[in-house]
C-alpha positions, 0 to 999 in steps of 0.5 A: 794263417790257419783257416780256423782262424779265419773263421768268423764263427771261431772268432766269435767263439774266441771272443764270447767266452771272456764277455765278462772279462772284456765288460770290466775292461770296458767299464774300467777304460770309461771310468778312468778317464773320467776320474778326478774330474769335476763332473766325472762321468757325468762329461760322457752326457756333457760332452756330446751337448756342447758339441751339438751346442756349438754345431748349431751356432756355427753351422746353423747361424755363422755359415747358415749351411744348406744340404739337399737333405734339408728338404726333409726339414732338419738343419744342417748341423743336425745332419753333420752331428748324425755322420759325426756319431758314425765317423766318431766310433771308428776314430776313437776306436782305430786312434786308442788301437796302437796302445791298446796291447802295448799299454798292457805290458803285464797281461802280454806276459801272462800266457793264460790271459786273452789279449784278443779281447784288448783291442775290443776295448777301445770299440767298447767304449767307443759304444759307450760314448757313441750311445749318449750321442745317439740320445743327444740327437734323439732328443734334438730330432725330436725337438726338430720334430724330424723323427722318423721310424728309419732311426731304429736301424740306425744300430743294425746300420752301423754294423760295417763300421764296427766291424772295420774298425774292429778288424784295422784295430787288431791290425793296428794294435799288433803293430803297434807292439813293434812299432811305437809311431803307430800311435802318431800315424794312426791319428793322422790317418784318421784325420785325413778320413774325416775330410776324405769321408762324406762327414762334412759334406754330403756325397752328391757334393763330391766331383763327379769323377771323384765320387766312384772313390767314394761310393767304394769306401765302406766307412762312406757308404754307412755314414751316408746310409745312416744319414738316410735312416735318420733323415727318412730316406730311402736307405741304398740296401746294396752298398750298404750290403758290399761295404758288410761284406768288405768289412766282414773280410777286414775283420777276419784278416785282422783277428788272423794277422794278431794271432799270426803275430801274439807270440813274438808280442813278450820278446817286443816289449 
C-alpha cells in the first residue's frame, strides 16, 4: 500500500474532484428506491414518523421505560430514536456496502470511471434519510420542550461514525466483489452491533466489568456523545476525540485496502 494513499489529504483530494458525479448517484440511489410506490419520496418523511409513532407507544406506554437521562425531562422513546438516528447511518451504509461495486458491473469495466467514489453512495443516502430523521426529532424535541442549544453539535459529532463507516465500506465492498456472502454476514454483523452498541440501553446499564469494552468502541462512544448533546449534557470531549482518531485510521486503511484490490475487480466479476 503506497503511502500517498494512505494520505487523508489524497484521499480527499481523490474524492472531491467527482462530487458532482457522486451527487447524481446519490440522487439516483434515493429516488429508485422509492419509485412506483405510492407516496414515492414522500416515505423518506413518513417512514422516520411511524417509527417514532410506534417508539412512543411501545416504550412510552407498553414498557413505561426509564433511563437516568430522563431527569433531563425527555421520554425515553426519544432517547432511543436519538441513538437509533446515529446507529442507523452506519448500518445502512455498512449493509448496502457489499454491492455497492459488485452491483456495478459496467463501471468496474470502464478504467476511466472512479469506483472509489461507489461505496460513498450508501453513505450518501444514509445522510439523506438520517437528515429527515434528525427533523423528525427536532420537531419532537421541540414538542417535548427539550431543546437545547448542544443539538447544534449533533453534526460535527457524528463525524467518527461516518468516518467508520466510510472506511469498513471500502473494506466491505472490496470483498465484497470476491466474495458474495459478504452481502449475508454484513447485515448479521450489524445486527449483532445494535444490541452489543449503547443504542437501546444506556452505558451506565452495562456490567462493570463489561463496560471498559464498551468505553472503546467508537460507534458507542458517539452514540452516547450524541445522546449527550440532545439531552444537554456535558459532551465527554476526550472519547469522543480517541473514537475520530480510531476512525480517521480506519478509514484511511480501507480507502488503501480498495485501491490495493481495484485491479483484480474486472477478472472478479
Amino acid at each position: 500500500m503506497s503511502a500517498i494513499v494512505l494520505n487523508p489529504f489524497r484521499i480527499f483530494s481523490d474524492i472531491w474532484p467527482h462530487r458532482y458525479l457522486l451527487g447524481q448517484l446519490i440522487k439516483r440511489d434515493v429516488l429508485l428506491r422509492y419509485r412506483g410506490a405510492m407516496f414515492g419520496v414522500l416515505w423518506i418523511f413518513l417512514s422516520p414518523l411511524f417509527m417514532l409513532a410506534i417508539f412512543a407507544f411501545v416504550f412510552g406506554q407498553v414498557f413505561q421505560t426509564r433511563w437516568p437521562q430522563q431527569d433531563s425531562g425527555l421520554p425515553f422513546w426519544l432517547l432511543l430514536y436519538s441513538g437509533l438516528i446515529t446507529f442507523n447511518i452506519f448500518a445502512e451504509t455498512v449493509s448496502r456496502a457489499p454491492a455497492s461495486v459488485r452491483g456495478y458491473p459496467s463501471f468496474v469495466k470502464k478504467i476511466i470511471f472512479p469506483l472509489h467514489i461507489l461505496p460513498l453512495v450508501p453513505l450518501g443516502a444514509a445522510l439523506v434519510h438520517g437528515a429527515f430523521n434528525l427533523l423528525i426529532m427536532l420537531a419532537a424535541l421541540a414538542w417535548a420542550k427539550g431543546l437545547h442549544w448542544q443539538i447544534l453539535l449533533l453534526p460535527f459529532l457524528l463525524l467518527p461514525v461516518l468516518l467508520l463507516a466510510l472506511g469498513l465500506s471500502w473494506f466491505v465492498a472490496a470483498w465484497g466483489v470476491f466474495i458474495k456472502d459478504m452481502s449475508q454476514i454484513i447485515p448479521m454483523f450489524v445486527q449483532m452491533l445494535l444490541f452489543l452498541s449503547p443504542v437501546l440501553y444506556p452505558m451506565s446499564a452495562v456490567p462493570k466489568m463489561l463496560q471498559p469494552l464498551y468505553q472503546y468502541n467508537p460507534l458507542g462512544i458517539v452514540i452516547e456523545t450524541s445522546r449527550a448533546a440532545v439531552t444537554g449534557q456535558a459532551v465527554e470531549w476526550s472519547a469522543w476525540a480517541m473514537a475520530l482518531a480510531f476512525c480517521l485510521v480506519a478509514s484511511i486503511l480501507g480507502y488503501a485496502f480498495f485501491q490495493h484490490s481495484r485491479e483484480e475487480f474486472a477478472d472478479a466479476l
